[in-house]
Structure formats: C-alpha cells, structure tokens
C-alpha positions in Angstrom: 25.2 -23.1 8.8 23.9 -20.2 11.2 21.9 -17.6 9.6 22.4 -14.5 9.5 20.4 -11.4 9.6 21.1 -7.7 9.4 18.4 -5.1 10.7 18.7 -1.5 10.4 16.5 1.2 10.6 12.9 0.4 8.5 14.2 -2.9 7.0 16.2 -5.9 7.3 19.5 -4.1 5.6 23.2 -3.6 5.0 25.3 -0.5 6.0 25.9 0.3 2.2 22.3 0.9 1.6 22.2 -2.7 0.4 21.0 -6.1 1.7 20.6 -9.7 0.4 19.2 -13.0 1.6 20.4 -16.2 1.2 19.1 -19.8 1.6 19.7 -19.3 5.7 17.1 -16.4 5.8 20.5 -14.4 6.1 22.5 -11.8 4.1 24.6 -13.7 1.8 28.6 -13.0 3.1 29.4 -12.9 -0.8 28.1 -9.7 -1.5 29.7 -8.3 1.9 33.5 -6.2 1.8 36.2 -8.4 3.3 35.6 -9.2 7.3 38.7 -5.9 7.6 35.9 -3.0 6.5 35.2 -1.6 9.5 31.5 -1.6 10.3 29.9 1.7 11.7 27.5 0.1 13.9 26.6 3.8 15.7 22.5 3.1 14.1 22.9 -0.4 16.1 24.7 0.7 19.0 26.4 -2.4 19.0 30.5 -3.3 19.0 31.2 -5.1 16.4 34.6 -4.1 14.4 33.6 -5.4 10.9 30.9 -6.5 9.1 30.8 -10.2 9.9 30.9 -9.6 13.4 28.3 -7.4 13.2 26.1 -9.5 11.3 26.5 -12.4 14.0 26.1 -10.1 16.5 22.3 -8.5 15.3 21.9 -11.9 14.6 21.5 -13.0 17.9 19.9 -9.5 18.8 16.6 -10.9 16.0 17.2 -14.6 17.4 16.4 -13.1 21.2 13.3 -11.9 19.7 10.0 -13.6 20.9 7.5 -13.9 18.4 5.1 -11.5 18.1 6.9 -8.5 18.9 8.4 -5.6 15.9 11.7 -6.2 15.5 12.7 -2.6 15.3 10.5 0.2 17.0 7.7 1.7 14.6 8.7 -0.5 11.4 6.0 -2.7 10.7 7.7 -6.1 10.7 7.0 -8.7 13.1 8.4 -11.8 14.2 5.8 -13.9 13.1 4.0 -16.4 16.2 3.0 -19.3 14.1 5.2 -19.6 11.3 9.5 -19.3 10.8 8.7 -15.6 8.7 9.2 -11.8 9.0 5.7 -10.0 8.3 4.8 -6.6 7.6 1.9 -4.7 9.1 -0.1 -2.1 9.7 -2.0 0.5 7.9 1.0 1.8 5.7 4.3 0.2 6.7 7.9 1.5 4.7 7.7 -1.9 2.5 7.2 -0.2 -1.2 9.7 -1.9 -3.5 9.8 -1.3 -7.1 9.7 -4.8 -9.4 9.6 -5.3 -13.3 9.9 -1.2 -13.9 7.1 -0.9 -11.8 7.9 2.0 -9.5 6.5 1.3 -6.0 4.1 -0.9 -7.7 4.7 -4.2 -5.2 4.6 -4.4 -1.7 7.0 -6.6 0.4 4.3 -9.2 2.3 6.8 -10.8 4.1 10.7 -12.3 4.7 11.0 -15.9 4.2 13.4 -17.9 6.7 14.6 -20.1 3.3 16.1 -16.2 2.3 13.1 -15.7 -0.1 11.0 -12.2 -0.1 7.5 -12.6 -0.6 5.8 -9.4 -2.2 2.4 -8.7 -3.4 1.1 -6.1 -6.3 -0.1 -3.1 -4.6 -2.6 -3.3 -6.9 -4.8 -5.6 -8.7 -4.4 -6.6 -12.7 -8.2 -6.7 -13.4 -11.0 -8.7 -12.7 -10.7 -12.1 -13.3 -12.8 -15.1 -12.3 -10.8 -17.4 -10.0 -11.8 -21.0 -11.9 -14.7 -22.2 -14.2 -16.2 -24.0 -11.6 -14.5 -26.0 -8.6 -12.1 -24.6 -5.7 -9.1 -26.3 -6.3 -5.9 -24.1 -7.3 -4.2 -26.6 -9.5 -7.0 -26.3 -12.4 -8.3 -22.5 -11.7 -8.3 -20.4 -14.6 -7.0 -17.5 -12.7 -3.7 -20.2 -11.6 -3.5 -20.4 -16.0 -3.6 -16.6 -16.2 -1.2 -15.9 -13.5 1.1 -18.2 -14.6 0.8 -18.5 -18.4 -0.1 -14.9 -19.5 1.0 -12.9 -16.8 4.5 -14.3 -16.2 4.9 -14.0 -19.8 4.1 -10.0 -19.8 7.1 -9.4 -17.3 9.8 -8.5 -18.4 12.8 -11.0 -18.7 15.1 -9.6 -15.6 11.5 -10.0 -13.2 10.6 -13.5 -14.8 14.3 -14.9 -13.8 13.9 -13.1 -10.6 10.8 -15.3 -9.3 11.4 -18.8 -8.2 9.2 -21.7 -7.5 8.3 -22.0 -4.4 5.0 -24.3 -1.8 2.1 -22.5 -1.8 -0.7 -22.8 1.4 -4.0 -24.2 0.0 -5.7 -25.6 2.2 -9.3 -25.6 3.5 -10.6 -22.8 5.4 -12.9 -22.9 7.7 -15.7 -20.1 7.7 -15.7 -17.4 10.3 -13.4 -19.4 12.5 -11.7 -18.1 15.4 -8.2 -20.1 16.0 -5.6 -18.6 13.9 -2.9 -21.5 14.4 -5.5 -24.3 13.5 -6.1 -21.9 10.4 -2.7 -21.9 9.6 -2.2 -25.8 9.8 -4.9 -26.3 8.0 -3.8 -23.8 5.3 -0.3 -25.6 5.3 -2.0 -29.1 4.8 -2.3 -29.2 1.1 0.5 -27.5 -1.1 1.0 -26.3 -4.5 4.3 -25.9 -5.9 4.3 -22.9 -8.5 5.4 -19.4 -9.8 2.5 -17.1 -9.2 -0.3 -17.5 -7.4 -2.3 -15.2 -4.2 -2.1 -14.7 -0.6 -3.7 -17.0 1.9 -6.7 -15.9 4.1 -4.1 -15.9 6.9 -1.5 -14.2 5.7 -3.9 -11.2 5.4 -5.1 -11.4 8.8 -1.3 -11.4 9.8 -0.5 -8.1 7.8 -3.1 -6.5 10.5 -1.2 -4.8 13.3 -4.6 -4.8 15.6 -4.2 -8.8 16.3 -6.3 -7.8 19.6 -9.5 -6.8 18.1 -8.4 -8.1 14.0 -6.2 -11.4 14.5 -8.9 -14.4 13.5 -10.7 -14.7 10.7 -14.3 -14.1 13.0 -12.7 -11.0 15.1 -11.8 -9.1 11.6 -15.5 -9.8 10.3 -16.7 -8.8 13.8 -14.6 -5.2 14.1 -14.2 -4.7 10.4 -14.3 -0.4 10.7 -11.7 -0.9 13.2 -9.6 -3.7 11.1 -9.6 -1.8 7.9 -7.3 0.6 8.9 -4.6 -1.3 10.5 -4.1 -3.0 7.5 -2.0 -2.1 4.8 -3.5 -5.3 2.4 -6.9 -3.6 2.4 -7.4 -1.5 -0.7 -10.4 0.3 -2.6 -10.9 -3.5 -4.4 -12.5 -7.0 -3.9 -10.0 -9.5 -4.7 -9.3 -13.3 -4.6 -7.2 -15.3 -2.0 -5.9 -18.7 -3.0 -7.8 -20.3 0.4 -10.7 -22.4 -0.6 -13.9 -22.1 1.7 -15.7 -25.3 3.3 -18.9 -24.2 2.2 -19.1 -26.1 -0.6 -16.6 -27.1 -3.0 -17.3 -23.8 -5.1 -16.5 -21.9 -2.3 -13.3 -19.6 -2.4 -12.6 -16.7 0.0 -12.0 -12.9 -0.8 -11.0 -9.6 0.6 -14.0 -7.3 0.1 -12.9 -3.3 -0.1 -13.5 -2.9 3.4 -11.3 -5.5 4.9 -13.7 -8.1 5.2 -13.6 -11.6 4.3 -16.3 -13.3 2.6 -16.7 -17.1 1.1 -17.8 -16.5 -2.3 -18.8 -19.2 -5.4 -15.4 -19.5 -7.7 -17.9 -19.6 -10.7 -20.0 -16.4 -9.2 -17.9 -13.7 -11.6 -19.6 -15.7 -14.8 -22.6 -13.6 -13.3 -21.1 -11.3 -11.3 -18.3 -9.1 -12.6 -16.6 -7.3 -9.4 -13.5 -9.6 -7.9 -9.7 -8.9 -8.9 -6.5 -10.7 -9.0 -3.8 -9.7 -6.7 -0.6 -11.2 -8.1 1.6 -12.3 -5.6 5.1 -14.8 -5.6 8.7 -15.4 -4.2 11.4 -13.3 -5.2 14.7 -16.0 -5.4 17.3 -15.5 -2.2 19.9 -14.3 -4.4 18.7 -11.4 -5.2 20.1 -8.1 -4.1 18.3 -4.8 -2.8 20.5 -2.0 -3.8 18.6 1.3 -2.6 15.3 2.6 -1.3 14.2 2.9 2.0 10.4 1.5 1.2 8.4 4.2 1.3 6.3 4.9 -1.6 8.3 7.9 -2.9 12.1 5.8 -2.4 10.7 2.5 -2.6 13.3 -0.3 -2.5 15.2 -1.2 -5.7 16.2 -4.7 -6.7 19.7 -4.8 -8.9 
C-alpha cells in the first residue's frame, strides 16, 4: 500500500485543521471527505482537485526529499539520515501537543514511518533512580515506575491512547564520534513496552547544529554552542534508556546544560539529582483535531 503523507505549514497536517497517521506513516483516507471535496491546495501551491489527489501528490513532494533536509522551510522537522522517521529540532520548534489534560505539557519527539507519533514530557516527573543496581532496562526500577505507577496515574482516554511498541537499548559507546554505528548499535538489543525514555541518539538528533552538535563527542566538545539548538535540553538532569560501556552500572544522562555524561544506575542511592523523562508511542489511529504546536495553541488529540 503506498503511504501517504500530508504537510502543511508547521506540521504534517490536513486542510481541516486535522491530521491522522496510519500504519503506512500516512494520513488514514477514513477520516478524509469523499475524493469529490475539493481540496484548496493555494498553502501547497500544488494542482490537485481533491483531497486524495492531493495527498498522493505531497506525497511524492516528502518522498523527493533527501534525508537530512527540513521538509518545510523554518519548521523544525527533518527527514531523518539514518533511520525511516520525521524528527523535530532545534532550540524551540512548533511541536507542543497537549496529552492526558496536560496542556502543552508533551512535546512531539518525532513521526514514526509505522504512522506512530513519538512524544516526550516537556518536563520531568521527579527524581527517580534508574535501577537498584545493573543497566539493563528490562529489570530497572524506573522501567517498574514508568510502567506500573505512572501508566496507571493517566487517565483512561491517554492509557488507551499509547501502544506497545520496540524500544533501542543497546550499548553505547562513551564519547564516540560515528552517529550511524551509534544508532546500530542502539537498535541491536530491543525492548518491547509501554513507557520507557529516549535514546542517547535520539537526543543528539533533536539538535539542529549536526555540524558542530551531531555525535555524541562533538556535543560534549561544543556544549555552550549545543545547548541552544536543542529543544530536549532543559533546566534538569535526566535519564536516557542507553546503557554506557563503562561498566555494567553505567547508564547515560542529559546534564542541564546539554551534555551527556555516563553515570552509575545505582549513583541516585547516594546522590539525589537525576529525573525521569517519560516518553512513548502514541497508537496510528489517533487523530489530531486542532493546534498549530506552539506552546500557547499546542496540538490537540480527539
């Protein structure tokens, strides 16, 4: 089946101020008026007649793409080099959405190609140690409190809204400087779950600097200059779900100034400082009814 894509203005979007994804990485026809509406395509300044057309037609527009290159001017989100995924970056990019009553309280991370939308708490729920003792995600106590009480404080529209999905977790290597090695080795050892963090790359990829910020060494190396070309980086440490190779303690975070450190998964027994970020796939059939992402009309899930 092709897939289909939509993009308007700040966001991958739909004419009636609405947009969907389906399994295709595509807007899901169903929710679409009959292939008769006539489609104002004036924004795209494309032909197309009605709204089927016109989605095929932008389709091929995103498809001509290459990777690494915004697909619309100024917006933040990027056809991704490594990986078949939408991300968004830069310092403060329009991708505010609101989830579980939480007005602008979760940022879009990135756009799945399996139609999923990855978001992220702008936030952090509290510090949290990240396991007991060993780096390994399936038996970390911050995996339990993600998953057991955190899932069951959301609401019951947001809990039915996330779905399982593969989780990254491989090894990382410290201060290394290929990003496409890092990513293989990320996506080497998976996790299937609800709730769980983002990987050290996927941080590195919400920075729109991938000259001076785009390895895990060149961010350490320019961090003044990294921090603010990143919207990720906020006023907190907090815990990625990458493991370090260190030693088999070692886990990775995001200090408040963008850089990336290997700390002990144990270390918050004596040290309380690092946070949990909450972050998970929101299922393909949802629907985004409103908003425009920014933090004062963020987007609105039905």
């Amino acid at each position: 089946m092709k897939r289909k894509f939509y993009f308007k203005e700040n966001f991958i979007g739909f004419i009636v101020g609405a947009f969907v994804f389906s399994v295709g990485g595509v807007l899901a026809v169903t929710y679409f008026p009959s292939s008769s509406t006539v489609y104002d395509n004036s924004d795209s300044g494309m032909t197309s007649t009605n709204v089927q057309d016109a989605v095929d037609e932008l389709y091929e527009v995103c498809s001509a793409k290459p990777a690494g290159e915004q697909i619309i001017e100024d917006a933040g989100l990027i056809k991704d080099l490594y990986e078949c995924r939408y991300f968004f970056t830069g310092a403060n990019p329009n991708n505010y959405i609101t989830f579980n009553n939480e007005m602008a309280g979760w940022r879009i991370m990135s756009v799945e190609c399996d139609g999923t939308i990855k978001i992220i708490k702008n936030e952090t729920i509290g510090k949290a140690a990240w396991s007991s003792l060993l780096n390994t995600w399936q038996n970390a106590s911050l995996n339990t409190k993600l998953n057991r009480d955190y899932y069951n404080g959301l609401n019951s529209i947001a809990q039915n809204q996330i779905v399982q999905h593969n989780w990254s977790i491989g090894l990382v290597t410290y201060e290394n400087n290929d990003l496409a090695n890092q990513i293989y080795n990320e996506n080497s050892e998976q996790w299937t779950g609800k709730i769980a963090l983002p990987t050290v790359s996927e941080y590195i990829r919400s920075n729109s600097d991938q000259s001076s910020c785009g390895t895990f060494s060149k961010i350490n190396d320019n961090t003044r200059t990294c921090q603010d070309s990143s919207w990720m980086v906020i006023n907190k440490q907090w815990w990625t779900l990458s493991k370090g190779n260190i030693t088999d303690r070692a886990v990775y975070i995001v200090s408040n100034n963008g850089a990336i450190s290997s700390m002990d998964a144990s270390y918050y027994n004596a040290y309380v400082g690092y946070e949990g970020r909450p972050s998970f796939y929101l299922s393909a059939d949802i629907k985004i009814i409103g908003g425009d992402g920014s933090q004062s009309n963020p987007y609105m899930i039905e």
